[in-house]
C-alpha positions as CSV (number, residue, x, y, z in Angstrom):
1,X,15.5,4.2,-21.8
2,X,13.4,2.9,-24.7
3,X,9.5,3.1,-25.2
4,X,9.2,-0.2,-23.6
5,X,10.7,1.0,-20.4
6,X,9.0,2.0,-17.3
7,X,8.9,5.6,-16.3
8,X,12.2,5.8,-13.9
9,X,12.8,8.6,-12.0
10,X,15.8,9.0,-9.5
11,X,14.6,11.5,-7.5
12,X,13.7,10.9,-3.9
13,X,9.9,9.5,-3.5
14,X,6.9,11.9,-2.1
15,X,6.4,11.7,1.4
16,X,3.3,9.2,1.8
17,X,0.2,11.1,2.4
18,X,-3.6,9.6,3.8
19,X,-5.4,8.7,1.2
20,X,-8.5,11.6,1.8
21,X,-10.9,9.4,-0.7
22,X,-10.4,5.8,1.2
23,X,-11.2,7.8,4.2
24,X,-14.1,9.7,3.3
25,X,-15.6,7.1,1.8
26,X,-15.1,4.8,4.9
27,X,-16.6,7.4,7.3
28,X,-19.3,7.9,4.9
29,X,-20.1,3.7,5.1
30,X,-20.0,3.8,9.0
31,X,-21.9,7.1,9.2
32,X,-24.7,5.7,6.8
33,X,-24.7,2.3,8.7
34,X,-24.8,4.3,12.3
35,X,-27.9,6.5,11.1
36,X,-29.6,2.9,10.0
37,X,-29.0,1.6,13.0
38,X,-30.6,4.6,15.5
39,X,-33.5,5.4,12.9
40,X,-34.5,1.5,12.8
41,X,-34.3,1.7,16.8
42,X,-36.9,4.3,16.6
43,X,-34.1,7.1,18.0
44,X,-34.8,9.4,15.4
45,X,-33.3,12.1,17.3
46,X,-29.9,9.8,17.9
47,X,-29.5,9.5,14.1
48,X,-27.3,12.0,13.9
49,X,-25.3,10.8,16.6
50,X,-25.2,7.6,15.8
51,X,-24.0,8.6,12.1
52,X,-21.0,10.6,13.5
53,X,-20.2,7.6,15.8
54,X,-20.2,5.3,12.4
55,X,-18.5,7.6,10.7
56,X,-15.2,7.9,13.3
57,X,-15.4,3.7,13.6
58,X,-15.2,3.5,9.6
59,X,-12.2,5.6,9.5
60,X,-10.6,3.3,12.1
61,X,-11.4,0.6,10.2
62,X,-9.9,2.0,6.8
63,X,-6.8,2.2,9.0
64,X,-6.9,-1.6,10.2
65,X,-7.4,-2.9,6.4
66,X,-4.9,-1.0,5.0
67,X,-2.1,-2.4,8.0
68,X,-3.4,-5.8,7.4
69,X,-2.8,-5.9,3.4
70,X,0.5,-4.4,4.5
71,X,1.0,-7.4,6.7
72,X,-0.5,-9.8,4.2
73,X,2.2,-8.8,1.9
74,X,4.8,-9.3,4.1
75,X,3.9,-12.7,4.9
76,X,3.9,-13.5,1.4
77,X,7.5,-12.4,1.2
78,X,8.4,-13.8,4.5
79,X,7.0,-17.1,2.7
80,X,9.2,-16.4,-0.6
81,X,12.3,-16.2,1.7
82,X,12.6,-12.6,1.6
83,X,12.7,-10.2,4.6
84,X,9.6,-7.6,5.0
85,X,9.6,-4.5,7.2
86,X,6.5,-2.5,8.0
87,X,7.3,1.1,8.7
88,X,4.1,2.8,11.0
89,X,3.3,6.1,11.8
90,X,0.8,7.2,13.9
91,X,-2.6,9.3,12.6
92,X,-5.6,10.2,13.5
93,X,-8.7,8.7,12.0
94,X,-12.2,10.8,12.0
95,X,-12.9,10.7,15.2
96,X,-10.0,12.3,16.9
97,X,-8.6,8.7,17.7
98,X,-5.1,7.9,16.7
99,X,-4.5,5.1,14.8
100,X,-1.4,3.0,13.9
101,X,-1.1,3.9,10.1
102,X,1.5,2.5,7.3
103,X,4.2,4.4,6.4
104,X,5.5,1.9,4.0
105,X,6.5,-1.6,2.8
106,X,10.3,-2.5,2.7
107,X,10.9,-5.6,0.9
108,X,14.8,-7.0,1.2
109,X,15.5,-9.8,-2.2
110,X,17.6,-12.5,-2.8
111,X,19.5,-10.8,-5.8
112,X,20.0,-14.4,-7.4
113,X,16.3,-15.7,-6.9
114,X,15.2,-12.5,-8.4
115,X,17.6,-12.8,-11.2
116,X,16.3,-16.6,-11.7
117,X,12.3,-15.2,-11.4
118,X,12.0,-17.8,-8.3
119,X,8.2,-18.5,-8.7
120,X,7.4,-17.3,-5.0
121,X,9.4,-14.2,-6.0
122,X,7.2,-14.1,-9.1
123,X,4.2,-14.3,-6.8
124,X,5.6,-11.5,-4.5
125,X,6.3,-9.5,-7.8
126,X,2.4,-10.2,-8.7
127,X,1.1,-9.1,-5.4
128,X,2.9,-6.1,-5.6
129,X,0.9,-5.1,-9.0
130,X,-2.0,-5.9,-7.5
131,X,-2.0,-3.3,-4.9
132,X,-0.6,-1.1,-7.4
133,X,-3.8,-1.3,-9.4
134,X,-5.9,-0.9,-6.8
135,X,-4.1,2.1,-5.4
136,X,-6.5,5.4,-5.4
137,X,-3.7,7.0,-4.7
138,X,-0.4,6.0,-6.8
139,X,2.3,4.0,-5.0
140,X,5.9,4.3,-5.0
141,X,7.9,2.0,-5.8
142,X,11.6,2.2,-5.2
143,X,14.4,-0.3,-6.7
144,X,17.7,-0.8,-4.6
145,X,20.6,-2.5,-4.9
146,X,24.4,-2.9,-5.6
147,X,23.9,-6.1,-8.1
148,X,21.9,-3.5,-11.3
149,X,21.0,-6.7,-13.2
150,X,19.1,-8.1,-10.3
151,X,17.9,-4.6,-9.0
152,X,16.4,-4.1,-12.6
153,X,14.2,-7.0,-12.7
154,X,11.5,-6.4,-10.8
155,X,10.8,-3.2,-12.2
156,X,10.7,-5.0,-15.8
157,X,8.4,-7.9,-13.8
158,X,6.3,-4.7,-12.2
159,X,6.2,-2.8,-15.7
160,X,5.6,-6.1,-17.9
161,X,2.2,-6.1,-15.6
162,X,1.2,-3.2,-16.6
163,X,2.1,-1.5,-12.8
164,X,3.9,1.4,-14.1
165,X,1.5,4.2,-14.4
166,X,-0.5,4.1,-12.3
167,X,2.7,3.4,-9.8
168,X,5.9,5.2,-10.2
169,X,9.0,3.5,-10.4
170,X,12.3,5.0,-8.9
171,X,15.2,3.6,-9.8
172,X,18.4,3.2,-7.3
173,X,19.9,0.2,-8.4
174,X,23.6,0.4,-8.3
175,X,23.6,1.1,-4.9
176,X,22.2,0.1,-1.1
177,X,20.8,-3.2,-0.4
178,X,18.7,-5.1,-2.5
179,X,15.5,-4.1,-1.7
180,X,11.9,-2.7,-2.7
181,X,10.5,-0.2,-1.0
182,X,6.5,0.5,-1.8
183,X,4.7,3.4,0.0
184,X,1.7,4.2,0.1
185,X,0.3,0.8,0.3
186,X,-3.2,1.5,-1.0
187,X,-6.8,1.6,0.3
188,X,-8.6,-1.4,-0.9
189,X,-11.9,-0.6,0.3
């Protein structure tokens, strides 16, 4: 591993946590939008009820957007020829409510249109970093499979962008199926 090179590790990703910030900051929204609401009613006295309501629906809501950029990046590798898996787990958002959440973002590749940077591929690859970005909290991103040349692209692709830090890269090329696995997929609130 030279300077250039992304920092690799081969130990087994962190368990995806909620991202406490995204939430917090989404509750905050809804409780400051359901206080508007009751105190420009004229329901003083609800305003505080109104803001805990607000506050339960924006957590919801941080939920929802962070399964539909999940499904927005599987559609883009669906599109690129690739197969996408969404892996859900179920949490529970302010209010006591339990929410479908992501778990994470499996991503199977064509080994030889990754190795010839297929321009959908490419576009996948730049999505990725994107979120990566984003990301409050730090994504993992994990490298499989059997072909090393191929399985070591993307992480050059990922780190050429700048994605590696703030994401981690772990590398398990050499073996499995040729895949990227990214989780958590980030809050983009």
């Amino acid at each position: 591993q030279d300077a250039t090179s992304p920092p690799i590790e081969t130990a087994k990703p962190d368990k995806p946590k909620a991202d406490k910030k995204r939430l917090w900051k989404a509750g905050g929204l809804g409780c400051l939008t359901g206080g508007a609401v009751a105190l420009l009613s004229g329901k003083k006295d609800k305003a505080i009820a109104a803001c805990a309501v607000g506050a339960a629906v924006g957590s919801v809501a941080s939920y929802k957007k962070q399964m539909d950029e999940a499904r927005e990046l599987a559609a883009q590798a669906q599109a690129a020829g690739m197969t996408a898996t969404i892996a859900t787990k179920e949490a529970t958002a302010q209010s006591g409510e339990k929410v479908e959440a992501l778990d994470s973002v499996s991503i199977t590749y064509d080994p030889s249109s990754m190795s010839a940077r297929d321009p959908q591929t490419v576009a996948v690859l730049d999505k990725i970093s994107a979120l990566a970005k984003r990301s409050k909290e730090p994504l993992t991103i994990s490298a499989e499979g059997r072909d090393k040349h191929a399985c070591q692209i993307p992480l050059a692709e990922l780190s050429a962008r700048d994605t590696f830090p703030p994401a981690k890269a772990i590398d398990k090329c050499g073996q499995g199926k040729p895949q990227l696995v990214i989780t958590p997929v980030p809050d983009l609130t």
